[in-house]
MDAnalysis code that builds the backbone (N, CA, C; Angstrom):
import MDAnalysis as mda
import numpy as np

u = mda.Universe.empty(492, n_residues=164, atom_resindex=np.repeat(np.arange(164), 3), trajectory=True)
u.add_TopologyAttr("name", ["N", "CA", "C"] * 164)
u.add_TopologyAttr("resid", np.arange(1, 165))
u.add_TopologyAttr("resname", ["UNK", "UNK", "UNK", "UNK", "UNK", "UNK", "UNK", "UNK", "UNK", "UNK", "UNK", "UNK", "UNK", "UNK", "UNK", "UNK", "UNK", "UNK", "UNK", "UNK", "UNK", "UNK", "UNK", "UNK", "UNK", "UNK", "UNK", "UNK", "UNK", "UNK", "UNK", "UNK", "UNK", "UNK", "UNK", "UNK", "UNK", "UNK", "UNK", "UNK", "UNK", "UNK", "UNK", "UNK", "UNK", "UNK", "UNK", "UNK", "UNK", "UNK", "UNK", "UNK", "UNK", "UNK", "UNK", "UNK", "UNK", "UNK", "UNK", "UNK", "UNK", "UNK", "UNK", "UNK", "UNK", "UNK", "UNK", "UNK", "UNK", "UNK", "UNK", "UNK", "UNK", "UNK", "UNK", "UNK", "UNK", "UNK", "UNK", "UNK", "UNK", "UNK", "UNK", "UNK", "UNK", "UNK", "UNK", "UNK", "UNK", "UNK", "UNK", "UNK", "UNK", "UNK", "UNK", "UNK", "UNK", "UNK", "UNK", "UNK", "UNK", "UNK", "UNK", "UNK", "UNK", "UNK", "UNK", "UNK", "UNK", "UNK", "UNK", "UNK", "UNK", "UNK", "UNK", "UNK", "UNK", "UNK", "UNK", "UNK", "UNK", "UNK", "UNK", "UNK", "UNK", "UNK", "UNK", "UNK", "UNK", "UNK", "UNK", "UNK", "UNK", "UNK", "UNK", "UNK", "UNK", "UNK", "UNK", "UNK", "UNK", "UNK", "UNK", "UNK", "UNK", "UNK", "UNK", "UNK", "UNK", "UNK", "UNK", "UNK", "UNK", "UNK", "UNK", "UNK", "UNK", "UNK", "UNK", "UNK", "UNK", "UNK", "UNK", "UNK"])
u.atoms.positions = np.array([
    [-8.989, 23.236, 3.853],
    [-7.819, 22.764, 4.541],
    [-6.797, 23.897, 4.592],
    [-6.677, 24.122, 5.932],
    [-5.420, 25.166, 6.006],
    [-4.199, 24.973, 6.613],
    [-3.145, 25.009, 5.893],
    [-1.728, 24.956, 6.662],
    [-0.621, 25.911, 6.329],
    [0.564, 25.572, 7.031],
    [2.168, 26.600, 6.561],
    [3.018, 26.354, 6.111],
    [3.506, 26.694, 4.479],
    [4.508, 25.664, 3.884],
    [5.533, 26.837, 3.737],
    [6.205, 26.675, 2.737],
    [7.436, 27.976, 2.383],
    [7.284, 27.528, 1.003],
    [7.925, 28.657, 0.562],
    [8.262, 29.274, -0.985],
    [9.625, 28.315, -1.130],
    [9.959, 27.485, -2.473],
    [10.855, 26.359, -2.537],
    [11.175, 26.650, -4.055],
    [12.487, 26.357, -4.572],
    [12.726, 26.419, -6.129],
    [13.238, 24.532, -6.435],
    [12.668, 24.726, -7.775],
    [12.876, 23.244, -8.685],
    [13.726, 24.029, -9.505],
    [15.005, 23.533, -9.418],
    [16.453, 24.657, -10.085],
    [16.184, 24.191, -11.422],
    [15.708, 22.472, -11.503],
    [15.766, 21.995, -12.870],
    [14.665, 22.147, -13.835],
    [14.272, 22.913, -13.312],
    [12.446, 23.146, -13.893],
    [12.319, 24.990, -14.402],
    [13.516, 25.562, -13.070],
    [13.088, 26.874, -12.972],
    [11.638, 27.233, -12.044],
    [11.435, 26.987, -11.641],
    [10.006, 27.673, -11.276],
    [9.900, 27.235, -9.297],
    [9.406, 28.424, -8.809],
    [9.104, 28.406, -7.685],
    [7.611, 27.756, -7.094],
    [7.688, 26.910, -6.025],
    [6.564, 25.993, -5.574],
    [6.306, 26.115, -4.033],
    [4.852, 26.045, -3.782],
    [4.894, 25.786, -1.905],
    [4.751, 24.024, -1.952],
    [5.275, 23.584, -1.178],
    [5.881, 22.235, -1.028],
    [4.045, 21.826, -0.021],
    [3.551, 20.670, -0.455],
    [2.426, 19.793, 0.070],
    [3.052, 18.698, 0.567],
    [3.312, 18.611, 2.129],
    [3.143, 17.238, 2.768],
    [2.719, 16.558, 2.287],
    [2.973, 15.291, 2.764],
    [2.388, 13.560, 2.323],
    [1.203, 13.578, 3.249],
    [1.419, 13.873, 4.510],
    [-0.269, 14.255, 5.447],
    [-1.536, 15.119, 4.346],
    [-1.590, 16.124, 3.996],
    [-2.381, 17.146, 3.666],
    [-2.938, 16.094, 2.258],
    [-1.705, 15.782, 1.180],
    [-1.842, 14.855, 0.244],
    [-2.705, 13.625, 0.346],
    [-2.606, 13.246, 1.914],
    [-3.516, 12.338, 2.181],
    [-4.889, 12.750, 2.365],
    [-4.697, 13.659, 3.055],
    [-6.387, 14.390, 3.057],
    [-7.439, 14.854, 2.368],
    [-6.411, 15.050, 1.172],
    [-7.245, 15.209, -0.040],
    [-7.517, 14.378, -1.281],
    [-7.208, 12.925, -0.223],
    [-7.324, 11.860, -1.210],
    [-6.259, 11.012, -1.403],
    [-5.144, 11.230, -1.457],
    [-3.939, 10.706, -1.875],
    [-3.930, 10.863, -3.178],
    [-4.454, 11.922, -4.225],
    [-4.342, 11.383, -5.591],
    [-4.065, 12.667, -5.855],
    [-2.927, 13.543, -7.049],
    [-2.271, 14.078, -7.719],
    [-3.523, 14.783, -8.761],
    [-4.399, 13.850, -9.026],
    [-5.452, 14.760, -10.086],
    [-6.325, 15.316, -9.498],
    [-6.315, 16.212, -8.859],
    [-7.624, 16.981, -7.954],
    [-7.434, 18.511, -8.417],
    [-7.983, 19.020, -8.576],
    [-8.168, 20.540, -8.904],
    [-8.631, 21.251, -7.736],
    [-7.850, 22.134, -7.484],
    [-8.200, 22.932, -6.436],
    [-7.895, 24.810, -6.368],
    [-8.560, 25.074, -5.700],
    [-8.409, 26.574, -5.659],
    [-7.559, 26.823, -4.260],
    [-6.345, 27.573, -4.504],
    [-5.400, 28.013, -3.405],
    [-5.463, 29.108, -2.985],
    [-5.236, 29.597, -2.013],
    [-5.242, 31.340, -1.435],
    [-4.443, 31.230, -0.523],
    [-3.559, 31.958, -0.780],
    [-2.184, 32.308, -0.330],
    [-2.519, 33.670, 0.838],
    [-2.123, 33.657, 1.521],
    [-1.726, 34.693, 2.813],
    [-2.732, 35.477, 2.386],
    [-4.023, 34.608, 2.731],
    [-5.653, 35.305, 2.676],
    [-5.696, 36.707, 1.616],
    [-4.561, 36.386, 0.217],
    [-4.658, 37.554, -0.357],
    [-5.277, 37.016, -1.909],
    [-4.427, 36.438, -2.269],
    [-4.651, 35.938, -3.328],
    [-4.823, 34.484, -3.705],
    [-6.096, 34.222, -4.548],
    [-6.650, 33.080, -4.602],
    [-6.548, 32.723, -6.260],
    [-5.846, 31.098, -6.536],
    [-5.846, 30.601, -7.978],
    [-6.318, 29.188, -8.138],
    [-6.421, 28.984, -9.257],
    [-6.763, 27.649, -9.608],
    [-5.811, 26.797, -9.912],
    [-5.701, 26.122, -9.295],
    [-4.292, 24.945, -9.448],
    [-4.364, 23.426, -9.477],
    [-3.526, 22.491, -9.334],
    [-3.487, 21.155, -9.030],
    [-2.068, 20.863, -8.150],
    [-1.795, 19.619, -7.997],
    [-1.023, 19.388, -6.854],
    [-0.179, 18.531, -8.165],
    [1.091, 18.171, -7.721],
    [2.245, 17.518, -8.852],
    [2.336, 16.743, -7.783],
    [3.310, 15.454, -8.121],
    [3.944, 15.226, -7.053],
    [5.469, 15.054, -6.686],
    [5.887, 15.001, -5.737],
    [7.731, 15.545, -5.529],
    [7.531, 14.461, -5.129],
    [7.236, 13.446, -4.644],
    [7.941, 12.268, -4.431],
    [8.113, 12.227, -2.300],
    [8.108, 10.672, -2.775],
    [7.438, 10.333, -0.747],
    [5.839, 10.778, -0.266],
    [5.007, 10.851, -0.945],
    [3.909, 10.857, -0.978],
    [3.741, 12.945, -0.813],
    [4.858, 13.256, -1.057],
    [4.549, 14.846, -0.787],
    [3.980, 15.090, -2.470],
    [3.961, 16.747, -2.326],
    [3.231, 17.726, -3.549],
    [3.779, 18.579, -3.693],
    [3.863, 19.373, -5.030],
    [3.747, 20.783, -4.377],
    [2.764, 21.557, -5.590],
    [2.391, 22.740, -5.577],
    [1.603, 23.986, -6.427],
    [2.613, 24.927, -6.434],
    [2.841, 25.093, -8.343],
    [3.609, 25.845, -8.586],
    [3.228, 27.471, -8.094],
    [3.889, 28.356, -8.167],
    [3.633, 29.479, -8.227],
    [4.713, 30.531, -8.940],
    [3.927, 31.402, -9.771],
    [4.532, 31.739, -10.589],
    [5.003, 33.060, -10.536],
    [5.883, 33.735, -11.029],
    [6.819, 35.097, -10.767],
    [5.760, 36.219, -10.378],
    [4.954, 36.135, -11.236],
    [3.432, 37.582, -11.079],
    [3.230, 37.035, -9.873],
    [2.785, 35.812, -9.255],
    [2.091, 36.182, -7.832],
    [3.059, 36.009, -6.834],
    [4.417, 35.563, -6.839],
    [5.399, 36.010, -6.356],
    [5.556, 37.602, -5.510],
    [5.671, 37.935, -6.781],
    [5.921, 39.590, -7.047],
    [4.831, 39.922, -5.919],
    [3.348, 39.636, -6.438],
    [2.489, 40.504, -5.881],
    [2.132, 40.286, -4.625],
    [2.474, 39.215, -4.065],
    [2.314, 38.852, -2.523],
    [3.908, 39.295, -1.734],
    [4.914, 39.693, -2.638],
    [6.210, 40.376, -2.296],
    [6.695, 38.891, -1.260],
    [6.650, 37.624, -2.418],
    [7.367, 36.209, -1.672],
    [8.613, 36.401, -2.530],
    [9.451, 35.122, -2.076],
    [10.835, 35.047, -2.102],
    [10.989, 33.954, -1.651],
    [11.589, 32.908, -2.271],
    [12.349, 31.919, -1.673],
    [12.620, 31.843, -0.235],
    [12.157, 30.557, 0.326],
    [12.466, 30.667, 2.107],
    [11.383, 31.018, 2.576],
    [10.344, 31.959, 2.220],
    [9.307, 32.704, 2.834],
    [8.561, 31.926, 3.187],
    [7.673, 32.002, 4.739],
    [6.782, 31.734, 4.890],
    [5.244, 31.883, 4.293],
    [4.652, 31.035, 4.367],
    [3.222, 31.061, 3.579],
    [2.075, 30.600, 4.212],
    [1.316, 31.361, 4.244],
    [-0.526, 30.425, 4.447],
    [-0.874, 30.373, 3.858],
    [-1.183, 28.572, 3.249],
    [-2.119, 28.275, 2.351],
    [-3.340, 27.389, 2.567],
    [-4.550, 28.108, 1.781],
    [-5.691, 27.322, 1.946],
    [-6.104, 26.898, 1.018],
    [-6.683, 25.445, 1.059],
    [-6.839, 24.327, 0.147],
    [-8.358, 23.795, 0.250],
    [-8.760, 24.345, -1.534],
    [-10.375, 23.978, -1.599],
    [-10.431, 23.406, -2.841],
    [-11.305, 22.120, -3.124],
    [-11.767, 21.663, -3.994],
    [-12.443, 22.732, -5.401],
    [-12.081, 22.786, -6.693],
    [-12.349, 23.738, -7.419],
    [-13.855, 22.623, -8.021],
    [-14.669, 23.461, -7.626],
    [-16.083, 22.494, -8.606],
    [-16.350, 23.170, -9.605],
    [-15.595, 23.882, -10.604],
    [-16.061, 24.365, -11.474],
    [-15.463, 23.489, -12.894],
    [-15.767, 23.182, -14.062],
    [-15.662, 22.433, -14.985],
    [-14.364, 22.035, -15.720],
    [-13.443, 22.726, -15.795],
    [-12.234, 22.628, -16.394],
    [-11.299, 23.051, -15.530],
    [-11.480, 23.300, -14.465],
    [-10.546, 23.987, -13.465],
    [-9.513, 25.252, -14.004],
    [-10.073, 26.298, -14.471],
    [-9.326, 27.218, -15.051],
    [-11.169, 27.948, -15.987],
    [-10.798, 29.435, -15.827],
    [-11.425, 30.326, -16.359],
    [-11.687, 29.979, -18.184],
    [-12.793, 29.709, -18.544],
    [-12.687, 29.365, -20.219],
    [-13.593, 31.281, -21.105],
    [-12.189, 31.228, -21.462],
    [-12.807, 33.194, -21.603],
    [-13.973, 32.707, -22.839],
    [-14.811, 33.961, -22.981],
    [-16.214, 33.913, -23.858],
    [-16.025, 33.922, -24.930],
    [-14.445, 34.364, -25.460],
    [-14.357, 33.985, -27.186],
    [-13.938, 32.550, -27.741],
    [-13.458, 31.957, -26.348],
    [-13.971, 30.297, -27.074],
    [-15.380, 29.748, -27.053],
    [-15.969, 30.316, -25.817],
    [-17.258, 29.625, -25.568],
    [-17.827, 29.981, -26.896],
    [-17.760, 31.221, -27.528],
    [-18.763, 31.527, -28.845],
    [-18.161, 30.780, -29.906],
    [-16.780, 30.680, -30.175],
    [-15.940, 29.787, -31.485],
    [-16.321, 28.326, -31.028],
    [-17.104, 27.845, -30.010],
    [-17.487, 26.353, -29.634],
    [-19.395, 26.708, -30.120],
    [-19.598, 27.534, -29.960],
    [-20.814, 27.878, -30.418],
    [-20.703, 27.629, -31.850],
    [-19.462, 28.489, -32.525],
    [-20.217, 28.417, -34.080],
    [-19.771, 27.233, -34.985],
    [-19.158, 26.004, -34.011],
    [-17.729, 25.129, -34.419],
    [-18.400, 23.667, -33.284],
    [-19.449, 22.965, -34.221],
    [-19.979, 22.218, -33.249],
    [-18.781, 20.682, -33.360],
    [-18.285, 21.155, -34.426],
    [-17.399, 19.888, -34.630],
    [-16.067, 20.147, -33.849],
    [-15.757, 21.390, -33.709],
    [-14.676, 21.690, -32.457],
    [-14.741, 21.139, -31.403],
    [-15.887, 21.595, -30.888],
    [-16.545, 21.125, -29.359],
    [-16.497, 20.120, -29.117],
    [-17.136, 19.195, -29.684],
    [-17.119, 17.760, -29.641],
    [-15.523, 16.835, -29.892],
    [-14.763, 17.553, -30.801],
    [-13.540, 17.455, -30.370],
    [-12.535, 17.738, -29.087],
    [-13.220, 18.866, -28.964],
    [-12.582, 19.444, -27.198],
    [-13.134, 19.047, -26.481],
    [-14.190, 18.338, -26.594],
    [-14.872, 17.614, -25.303],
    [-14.381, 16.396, -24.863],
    [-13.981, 15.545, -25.973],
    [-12.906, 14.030, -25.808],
    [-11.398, 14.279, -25.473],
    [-11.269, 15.198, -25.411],
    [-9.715, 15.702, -24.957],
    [-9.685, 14.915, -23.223],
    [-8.804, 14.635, -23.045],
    [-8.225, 14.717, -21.690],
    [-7.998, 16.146, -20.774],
    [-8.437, 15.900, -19.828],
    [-8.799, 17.701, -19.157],
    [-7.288, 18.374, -18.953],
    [-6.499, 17.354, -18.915],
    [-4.604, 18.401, -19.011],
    [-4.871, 18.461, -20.556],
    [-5.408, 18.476, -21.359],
    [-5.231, 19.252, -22.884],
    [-6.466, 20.047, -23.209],
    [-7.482, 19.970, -22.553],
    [-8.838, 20.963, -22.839],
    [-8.210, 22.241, -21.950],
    [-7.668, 22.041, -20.725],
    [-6.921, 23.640, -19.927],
    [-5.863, 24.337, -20.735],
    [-4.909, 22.853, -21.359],
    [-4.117, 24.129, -22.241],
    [-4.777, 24.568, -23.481],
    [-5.676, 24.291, -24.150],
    [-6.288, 24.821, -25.324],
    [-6.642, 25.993, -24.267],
    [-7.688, 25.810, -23.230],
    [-8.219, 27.105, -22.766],
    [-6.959, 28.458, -22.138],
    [-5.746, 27.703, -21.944],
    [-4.907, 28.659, -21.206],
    [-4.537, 29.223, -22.275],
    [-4.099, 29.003, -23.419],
    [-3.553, 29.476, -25.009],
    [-4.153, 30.652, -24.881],
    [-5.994, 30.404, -25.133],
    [-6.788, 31.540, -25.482],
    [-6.658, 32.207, -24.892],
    [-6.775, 32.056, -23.627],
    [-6.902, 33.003, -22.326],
    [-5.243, 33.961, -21.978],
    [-4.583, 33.499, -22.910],
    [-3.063, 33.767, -22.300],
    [-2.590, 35.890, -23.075],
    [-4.005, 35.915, -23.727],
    [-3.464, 36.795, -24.323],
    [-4.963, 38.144, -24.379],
    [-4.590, 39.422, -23.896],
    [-6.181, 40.264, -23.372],
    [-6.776, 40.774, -24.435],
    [-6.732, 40.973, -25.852],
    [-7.076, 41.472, -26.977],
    [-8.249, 40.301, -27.270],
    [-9.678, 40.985, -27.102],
    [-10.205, 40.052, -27.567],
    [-10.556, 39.419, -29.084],
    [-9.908, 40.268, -29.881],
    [-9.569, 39.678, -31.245],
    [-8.704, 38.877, -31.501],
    [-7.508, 38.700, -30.880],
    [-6.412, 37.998, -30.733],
    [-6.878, 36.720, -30.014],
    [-7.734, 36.308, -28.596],
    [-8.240, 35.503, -28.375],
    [-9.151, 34.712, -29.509],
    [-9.958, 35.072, -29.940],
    [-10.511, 34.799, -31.289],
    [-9.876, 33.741, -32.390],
    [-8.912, 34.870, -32.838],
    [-8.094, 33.957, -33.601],
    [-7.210, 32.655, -33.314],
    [-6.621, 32.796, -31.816],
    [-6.170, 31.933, -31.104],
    [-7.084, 30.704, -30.905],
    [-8.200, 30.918, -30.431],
    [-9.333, 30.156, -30.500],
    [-9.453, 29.000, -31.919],
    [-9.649, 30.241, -33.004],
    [-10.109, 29.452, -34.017],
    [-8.590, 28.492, -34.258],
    [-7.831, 29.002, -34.450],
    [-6.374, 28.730, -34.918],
    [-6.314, 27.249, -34.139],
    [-6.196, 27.323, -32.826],
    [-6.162, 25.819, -32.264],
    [-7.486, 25.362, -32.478],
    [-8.292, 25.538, -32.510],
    [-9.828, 24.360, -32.697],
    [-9.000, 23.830, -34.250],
    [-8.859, 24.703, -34.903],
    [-8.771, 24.014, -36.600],
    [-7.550, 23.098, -36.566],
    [-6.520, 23.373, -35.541],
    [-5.363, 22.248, -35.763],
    [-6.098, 20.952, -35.102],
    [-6.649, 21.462, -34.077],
    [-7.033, 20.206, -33.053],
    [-8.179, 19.127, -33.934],
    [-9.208, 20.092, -35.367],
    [-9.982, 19.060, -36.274],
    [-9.075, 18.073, -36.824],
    [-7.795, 18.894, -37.740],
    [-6.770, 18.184, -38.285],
    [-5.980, 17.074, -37.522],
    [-6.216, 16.678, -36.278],
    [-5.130, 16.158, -35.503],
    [-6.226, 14.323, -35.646],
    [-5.773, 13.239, -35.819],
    [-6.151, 11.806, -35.647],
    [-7.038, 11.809, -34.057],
    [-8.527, 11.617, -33.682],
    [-8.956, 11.182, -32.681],
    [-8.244, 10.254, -31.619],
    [-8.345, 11.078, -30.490],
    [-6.978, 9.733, -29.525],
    [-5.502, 10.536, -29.922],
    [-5.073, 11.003, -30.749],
    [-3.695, 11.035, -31.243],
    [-3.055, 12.515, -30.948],
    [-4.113, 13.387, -30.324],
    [-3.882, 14.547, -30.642],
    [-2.570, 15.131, -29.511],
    [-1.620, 15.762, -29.886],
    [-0.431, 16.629, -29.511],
    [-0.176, 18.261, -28.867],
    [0.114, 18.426, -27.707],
    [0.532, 19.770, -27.733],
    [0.733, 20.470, -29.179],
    [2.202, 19.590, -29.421],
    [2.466, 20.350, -30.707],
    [1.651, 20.451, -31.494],
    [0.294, 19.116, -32.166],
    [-0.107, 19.341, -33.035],
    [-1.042, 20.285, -32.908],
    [-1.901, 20.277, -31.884],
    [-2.824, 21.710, -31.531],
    [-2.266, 22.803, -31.836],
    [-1.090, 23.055, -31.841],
    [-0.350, 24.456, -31.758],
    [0.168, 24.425, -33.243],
    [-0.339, 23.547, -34.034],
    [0.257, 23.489, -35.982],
    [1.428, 22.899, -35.878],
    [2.001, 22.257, -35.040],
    [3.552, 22.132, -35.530],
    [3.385, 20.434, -35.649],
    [4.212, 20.025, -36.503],
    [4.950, 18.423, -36.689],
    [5.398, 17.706, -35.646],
    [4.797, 16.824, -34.973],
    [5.558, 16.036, -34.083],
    [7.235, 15.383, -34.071],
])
């Protein structure tokens, strides 16, 4: 699906978004949980989901780095193309969790009952940082809060060690 939206700010959020019609929203279902891959002005392509702003519209955030690198700005025009992401978690799961799920069968099976908005941020944590030793530890560090956390009960915060 291809159309032309503009670059839009949520002042109360901070963060810049291309705004999704209530049409396009319809086309892809009418439903807010869909994972999809975006490509912006046939340059750059990410993995995203749609929020919703309300009146049956959307929008996909976009963030300062691809801002920058497509040289957008508030107001700007945009082409965006809209594809179903069929890949498993909708987001890249780097290889030093896949191996800490290898050696951590009781992790896995914990990260597998997660709800998929908390299996992406466990995976975005890891992924958020390029040292692959540091991924590692990040890895292990949240699998071991996420054992400690009550089945069903589990928390941003508590994944991340902290007290609700």
């Amino acid at each position: 699906m291809k159309f032309t939206s503009s670059i839009s700010k949520l002042d109360h959020l901070n963060t810049h978004y291309i705004e999704i019609s209530a049409a396009v929203v319809k086309k892809l279902g009418g439903k807010f949980n869909v994972r999809l891959l975006c490509t912006l002005n046939n340059k750059l392509t990410f993995q995203c989901g749609i929020v919703a702003l309300g009146e049956g519209k959307g929008y996909i955030s976009i963030n300062a780095k691809r801002l920058q690198e497509l040289k957008l700005k508030k107001g700007d025009k945009v082409d965006v193309s809209l594809k179903e992401d069929g890949s498993e978690f909708g987001v890249e799961v780097p290889e030093e969790l896949v191996e800490v799920f290898a050696q951590d069968q009781e992790g896995l099976k914990r990260f597998e009952k997660l709800v998929p908005g908390k299996q992406r941020f466990i995976i975005r944590h890891v992924a958020a940082v390029k040292s692959s030793q540091l991924k590692i530890e990040r890895a292990i560090f949240i699998i071991n809060n996420l054992k400690k956390l009550t089945p069903g009960k589990e928390t941003f915060k508590g994944m991340m060690g902290n007290k609700d």
